[in-house]
N, C-alpha and C positions, 0 to 999 in steps of 0.2 A: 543559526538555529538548525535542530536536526528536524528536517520535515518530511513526515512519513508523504508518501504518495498511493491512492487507495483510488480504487476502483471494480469494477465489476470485472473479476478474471474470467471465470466457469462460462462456459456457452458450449453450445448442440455440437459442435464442429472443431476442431485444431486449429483451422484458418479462422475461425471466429477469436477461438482462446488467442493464436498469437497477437490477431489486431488488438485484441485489447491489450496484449502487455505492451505493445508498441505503444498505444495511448499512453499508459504511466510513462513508459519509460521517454517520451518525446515531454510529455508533463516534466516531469525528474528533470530533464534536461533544462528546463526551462529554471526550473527552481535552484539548478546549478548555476546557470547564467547569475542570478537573481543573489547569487555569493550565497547560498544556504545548503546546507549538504542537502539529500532528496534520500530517502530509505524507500523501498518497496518491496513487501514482505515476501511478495508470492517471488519475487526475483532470488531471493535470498532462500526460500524454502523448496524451490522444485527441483535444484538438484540433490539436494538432501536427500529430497523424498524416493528421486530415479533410482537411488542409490542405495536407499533403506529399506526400498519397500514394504513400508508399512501397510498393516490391514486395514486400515482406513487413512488413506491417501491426505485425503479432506480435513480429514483432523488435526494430521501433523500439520498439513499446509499451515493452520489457521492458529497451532498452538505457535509455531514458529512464528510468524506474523503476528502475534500477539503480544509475542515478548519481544520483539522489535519494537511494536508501538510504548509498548510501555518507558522504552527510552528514547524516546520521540518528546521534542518539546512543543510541537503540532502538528495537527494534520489537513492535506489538500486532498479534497474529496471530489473525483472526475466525475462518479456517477452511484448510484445504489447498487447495494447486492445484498446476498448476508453476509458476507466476511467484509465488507465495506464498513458497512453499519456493525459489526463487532467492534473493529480495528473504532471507529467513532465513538463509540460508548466510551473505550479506554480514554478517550481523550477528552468528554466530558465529564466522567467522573471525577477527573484530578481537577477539573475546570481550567481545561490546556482550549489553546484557539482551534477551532475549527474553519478553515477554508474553504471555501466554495468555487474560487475565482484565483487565479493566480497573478490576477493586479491587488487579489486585497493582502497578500504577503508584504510585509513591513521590509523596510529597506535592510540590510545584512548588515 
C-alpha cells in the first residue's frame, strides 16, 4: 500500500519544524520496514516551495500534500495539526483507512 505519513510540521522554531519532520520520516521508515511504500507531503513539497517561492508558502505546502494524499491508499496519522487533519479528511471522504498506530497497518 501507498501510506501517506502525516503529522504536525509547522512550530515557533526550525529545530522544532526539523524534529518533527524527523518523527514522519523515522515513522515512514518504519512503514518501509513494514513492506508498504510511506509518502510525506511536506518532504516532497518544501523543496518545491524553496524553489518557487510562492506568496503563500503554506498553501503550496498543503496543495502539494494534498494531491499526494489523494493517491494515497491510507493514511498514518503521528499527531494533529491543520494540514494533518486536511491531508485526513482526503482519506475519509473516499472512506480509505486511517491509522493511528503503526502496529494497526495490515501486513504488506
Amino acid at each position: 500500500m501507498l501510506i501517506m505519513v502525516a503529522g504536525p510540521y509547522t512550530a515557533p522554531t526550525e529545530a522544532e519544524r526539523a524534529e518533527n519532520l524527523r518523527a514522519m520520516n523515522r515513522a515512514a521508515a518504519q512503514v518501509l520496514s513494514k513492506g508498504h511504500i510511506p509518502v510525506i507531503g511536506v518532504n516532497a513539497a518544501l523543496p518545491v516551495v524553496a524553489e518557487a517561492q510562492p506568496l503563500d508558502p503554506y498553501q503550496a505546502i498543503m496543495d502539494i500534500s494534498l494531491a499526494l494524499a489523494d493517491k494515497c491508499d491510507a493514511i498514518l496519522m503521528l499527531g494533529e495539526s491543520r494540514g494533518a487533519k486536511m491531508e485526513r479528511e482526503v482519506f475519509r471522504r473516499k472512506g480509505l483507512p486511517v491509522y493511528a498506530d503503526l502496529n494497526e497497518l495490515p501486513p504488506a
